[in-house]
N, C-alpha and C positions, 0 to 999 in steps of 0.2 A: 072161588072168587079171590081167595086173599093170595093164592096163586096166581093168578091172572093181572092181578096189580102188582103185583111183586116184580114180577116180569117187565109190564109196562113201563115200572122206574128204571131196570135196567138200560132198556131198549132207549129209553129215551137219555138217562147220561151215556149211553154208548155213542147216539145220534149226534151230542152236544158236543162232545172230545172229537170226534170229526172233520164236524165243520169249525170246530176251533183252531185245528190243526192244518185245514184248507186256506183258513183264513192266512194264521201264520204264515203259511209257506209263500203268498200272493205279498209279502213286506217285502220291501228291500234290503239289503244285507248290507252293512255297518263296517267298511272297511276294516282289516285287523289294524290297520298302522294305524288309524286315525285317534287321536286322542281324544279323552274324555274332560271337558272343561272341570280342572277338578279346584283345590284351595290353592297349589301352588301358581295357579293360572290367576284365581284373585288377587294374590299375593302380588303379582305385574300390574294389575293394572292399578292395583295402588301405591305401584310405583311408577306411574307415567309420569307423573309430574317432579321427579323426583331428579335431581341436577343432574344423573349419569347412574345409566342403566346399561345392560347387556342384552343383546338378541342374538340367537346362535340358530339355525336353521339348517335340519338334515337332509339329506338328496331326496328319500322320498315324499318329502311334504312339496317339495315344488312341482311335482309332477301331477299333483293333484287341484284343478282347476276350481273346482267343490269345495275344498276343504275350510270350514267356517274357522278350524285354528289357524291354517296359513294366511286368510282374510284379515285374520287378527293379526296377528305379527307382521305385516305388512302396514297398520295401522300404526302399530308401537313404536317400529321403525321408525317410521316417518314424521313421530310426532313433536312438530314445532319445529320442522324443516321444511325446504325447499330445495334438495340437494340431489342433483340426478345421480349423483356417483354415490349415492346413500344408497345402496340395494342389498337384498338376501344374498349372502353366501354362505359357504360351508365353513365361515373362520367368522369368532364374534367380531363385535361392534363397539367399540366404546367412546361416543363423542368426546371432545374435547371441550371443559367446560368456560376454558379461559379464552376460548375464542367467539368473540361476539359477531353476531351476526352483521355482511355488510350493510350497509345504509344505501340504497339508493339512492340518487342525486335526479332530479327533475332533468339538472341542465350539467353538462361537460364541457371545465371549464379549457379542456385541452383540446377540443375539440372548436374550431371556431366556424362550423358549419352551423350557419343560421343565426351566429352570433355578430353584434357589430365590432366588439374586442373580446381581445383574449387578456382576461384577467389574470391568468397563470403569469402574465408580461405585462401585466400593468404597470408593474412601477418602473420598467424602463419604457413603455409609452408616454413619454414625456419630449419636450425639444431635445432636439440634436444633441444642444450642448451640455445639457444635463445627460443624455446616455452617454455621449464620451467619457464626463466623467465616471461616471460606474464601473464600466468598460474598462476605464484607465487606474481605475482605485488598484495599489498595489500594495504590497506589506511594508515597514521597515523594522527597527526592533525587535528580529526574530530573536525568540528566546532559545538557548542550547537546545531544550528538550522539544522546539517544536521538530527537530532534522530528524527525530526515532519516529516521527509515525508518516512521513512524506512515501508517496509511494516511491516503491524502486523494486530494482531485477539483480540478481547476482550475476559476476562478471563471465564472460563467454570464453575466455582463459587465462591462463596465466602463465608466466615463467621467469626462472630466476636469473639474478646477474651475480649472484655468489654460491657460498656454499653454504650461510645462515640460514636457519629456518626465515627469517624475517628480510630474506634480502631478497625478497620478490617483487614483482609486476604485476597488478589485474588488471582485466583488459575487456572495458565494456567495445561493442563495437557500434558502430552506426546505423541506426534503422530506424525504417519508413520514410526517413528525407523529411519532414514535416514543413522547415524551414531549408530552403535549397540553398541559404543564405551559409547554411553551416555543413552540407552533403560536401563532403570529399575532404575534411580538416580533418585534421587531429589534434589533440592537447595533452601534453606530458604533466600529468598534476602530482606536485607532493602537498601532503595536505600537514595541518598543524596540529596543535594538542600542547603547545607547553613547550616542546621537545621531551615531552612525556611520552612512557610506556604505558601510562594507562589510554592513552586517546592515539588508537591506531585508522587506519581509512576509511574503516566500517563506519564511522560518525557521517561522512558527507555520502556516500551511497544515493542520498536523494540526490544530489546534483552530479555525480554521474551518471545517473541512469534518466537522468531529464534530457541531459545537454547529446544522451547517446539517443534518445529517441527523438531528436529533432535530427538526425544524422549525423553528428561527430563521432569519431571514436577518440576514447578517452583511456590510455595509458595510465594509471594510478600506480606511484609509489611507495612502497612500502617501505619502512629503513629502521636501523637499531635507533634506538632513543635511550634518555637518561631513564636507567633502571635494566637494562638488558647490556649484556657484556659487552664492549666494542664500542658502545652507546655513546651519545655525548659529545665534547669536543674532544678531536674534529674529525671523532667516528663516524657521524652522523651526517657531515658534511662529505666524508668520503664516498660512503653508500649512496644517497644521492646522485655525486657525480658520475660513477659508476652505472648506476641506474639509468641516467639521461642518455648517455652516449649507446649503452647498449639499446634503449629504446628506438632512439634514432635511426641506428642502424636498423632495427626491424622494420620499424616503419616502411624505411626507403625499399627494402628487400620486396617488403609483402607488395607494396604499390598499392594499396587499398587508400590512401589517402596524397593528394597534392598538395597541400600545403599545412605545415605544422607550429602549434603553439607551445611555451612551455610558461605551466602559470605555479604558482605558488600560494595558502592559504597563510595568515600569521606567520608565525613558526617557521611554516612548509615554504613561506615565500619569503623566509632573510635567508634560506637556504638555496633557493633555487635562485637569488641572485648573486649572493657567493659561487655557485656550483657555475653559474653559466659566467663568470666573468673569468674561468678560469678555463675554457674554450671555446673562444672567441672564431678560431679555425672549424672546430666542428660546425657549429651553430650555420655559419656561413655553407663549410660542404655541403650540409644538411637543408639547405634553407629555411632555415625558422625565421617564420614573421615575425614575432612577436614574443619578448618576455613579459608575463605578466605578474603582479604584485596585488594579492588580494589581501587589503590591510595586514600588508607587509612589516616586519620589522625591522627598519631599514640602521637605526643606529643604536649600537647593541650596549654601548657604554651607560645613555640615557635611561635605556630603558631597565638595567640593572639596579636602577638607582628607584624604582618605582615602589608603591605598596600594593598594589592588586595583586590576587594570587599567582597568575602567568608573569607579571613584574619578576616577582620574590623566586621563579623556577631559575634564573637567569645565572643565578650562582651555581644553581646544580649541574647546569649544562656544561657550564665553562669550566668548572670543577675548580674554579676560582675568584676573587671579586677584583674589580679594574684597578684597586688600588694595589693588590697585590702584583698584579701580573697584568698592566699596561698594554702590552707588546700583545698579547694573545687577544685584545678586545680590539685592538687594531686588526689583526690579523680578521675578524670577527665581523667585521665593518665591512660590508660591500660596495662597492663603487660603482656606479651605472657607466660611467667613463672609459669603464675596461669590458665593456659586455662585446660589445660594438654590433649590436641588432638592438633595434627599437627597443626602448624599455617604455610602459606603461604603468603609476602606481595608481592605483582605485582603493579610494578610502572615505567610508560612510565620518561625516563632523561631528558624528555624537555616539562613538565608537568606544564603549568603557575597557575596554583590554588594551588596544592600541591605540597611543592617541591620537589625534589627526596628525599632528608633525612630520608624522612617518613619512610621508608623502611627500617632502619637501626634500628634493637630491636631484644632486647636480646632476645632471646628466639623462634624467628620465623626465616624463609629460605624466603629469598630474591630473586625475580627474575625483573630484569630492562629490560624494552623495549628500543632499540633503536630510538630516536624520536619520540616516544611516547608521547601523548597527551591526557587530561585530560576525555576528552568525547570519546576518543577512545574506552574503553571497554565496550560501550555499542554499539558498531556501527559491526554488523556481519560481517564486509568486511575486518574488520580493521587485524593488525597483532598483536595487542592488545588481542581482542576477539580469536584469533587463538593458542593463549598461557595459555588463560584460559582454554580453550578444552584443549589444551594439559594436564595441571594440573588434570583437572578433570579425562580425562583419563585415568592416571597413577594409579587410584584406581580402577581398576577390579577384 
């Protein structure tokens, strides 16, 4: 008997590991990839809330449609967005915290569908006369440092009329025609500084490259000045003249432009009317409309005698004072009388480097800006610049 029970304990744990084992083998089988939700997994998610986190996802988990970890990380991802381009890939994730989410607007106010105005334009929906003025509001009193952040373009080439580093030509050319009032001109500009080598063309760059994208081309002179060898008087004035005639001549060669200007800044323009009263024959072969004087320095004696810092350069230029050397400030002195092509002076009445007076010569037409200021006609917003165009225009 104690055989026979002996037995039947067997038989029966033999029976039990069986069907234990039948059991088993009827489970499903636990992919090898699939992870186990272990601590480093808690670890994430008490860091969802958490201002910037990481999600890295490897190629076999997206293949897996089941996978309650890839369920999850598609959660984490996503949480406290709404970002379609927010998806799993093989490279992490790391939002950016300093960027706030947009705000949605009920109503667009750029948008004037269904709207009765467009508030984006509300303040010029007003009478007429009030949007002209807006419209017409223009600058005066530019200050030096506002001409370094104007846009502009570098010049399209260049070439010399000596054998000086500094004895060059740049050369914006004319494009898009904006204004047709100015397509097919040209203007020969030297620009000012003192008669300083510290203040070379590079300053006015915004108003060449305004007045070349309304169509002008704009010949810019470059020339020795006081502090560069040859500089000065009447280096300075030689280079120049030099510079004019050769331009001239290209002009006509290339034929890219019908009709030409020659204007001058301060400085640039007691030079360019010395320079042009001393080829009188070219100006003519050449046909130039127009000399222009942008708060020119028209009488060199006077203005020697000034205290503002361009005043007090006056000596360094001439590399002498009027009382010594009389004969060389006359020489100094340009005459509109002897240009014999239209002269034009344009001078802002509240001008602190040049004073209005300049404007006052025999021989040329006068036009004064209202509050006008020194750096104004190089600045394209100004009403400075807006008067120049006009001048220019009136030659079609």
């Amino acid at each position: 008997m104690k055989n026979l029970a002996k037995m039947s304990k067997h038989c029966g744990l033999f029976i039990a590991l069986c069907l234990f084992q039948k059991f088993a083998t009827a489970l499903p089988q636990l992919p090898q990839h699939q992870a186990v939700f272990t601590q480093s997994d808690a670890n994430v998610v008490n860091r969802t809330n958490a201002s910037s986190f990481i999600v890295s996802q490897t190629p076999s988990a997206t293949s897996i449609n089941n996978d309650t970890h890839h369920t999850f990380s598609n959660r984490l991802f996503s949480h406290g967005r709404n970002d379609e381009s927010a998806k799993l890939s093989n490279v992490a994730y790391q939002p950016k915290t300093d960027i706030a989410p947009p705000t949605i607007s009920k109503k667009d106010t750029h948008d004037k569908t269904g709207l009765k105005e467009d508030t984006h334009a509300k303040s010029l929906n007003v009478n007429s006369e009030e949007k002209a003025a807006v419209q017409n509001e223009k600058l005066t009193q530019v200050p030096y440092a506002a001409l370094g952040v104007l846009p502009m373009r570098e010049h399209d080439e260049q070439f010399s009329y000596g054998a000086e580093a500094l004895q060059r030509v740049y050369v914006w050319h004319g494009r898009n025609a904006l204004d047709t009032s100015l397509s097919g001109k040209a203007m020969v500009f030297v620009h000012g500084g003192c008669w300083l080598n510290a203040y070379g063309y590079e300053h006015a760059k915004g108003l060449y490259s305004a007045l070349a994208n309304l169509g002008m081309g704009v010949y810019v002179i470059e020339y020795r000045r006081v502090g560069d060898e040859g500089g000065g008087w009447p280096g300075s004035l030689n280079d120049v003249v030099n510079a004019i005639n050769i331009s001239l001549e290209r002009i006509t060669l290339q034929g890219d432009y019908s009709e030409t200007f020659i204007a001058g800044h301060s400085a640039g323009g007691h030079l360019v009317l010395l320079a042009t009263q001393q080829m009188p024959q070219q100006l003519a072969r050449y046909g130039v409309k127009q000399v222009i004087g942008l708060a020119a320095i028209t009488d060199i004696r006077s203005y020697a005698l000034g205290t503002n810092s361009c005043q007090t350069a006056t000596e360094s230029f001439m590399k002498t004072t009027p009382a010594e050397n009389p004969d060389a400030y006359n020489n100094a002195s340009p005459n509109a009388t002897l240009i014999h092509t239209p002269v034009v002076l344009l001078q802002g009445d509240a001008d602190s480097i040049v004073p209005v007076q300049h404007a006052t010569m025999v021989g040329a037409e006068k036009r004064i800006i209202n509050n006008g200021g020194h750096f104004d006609w190089l600045h394209p917003e100004s009403t400075s610049f807006d008067a120049l165009l006009e001048v220019i225009s009136e030659h079609d």
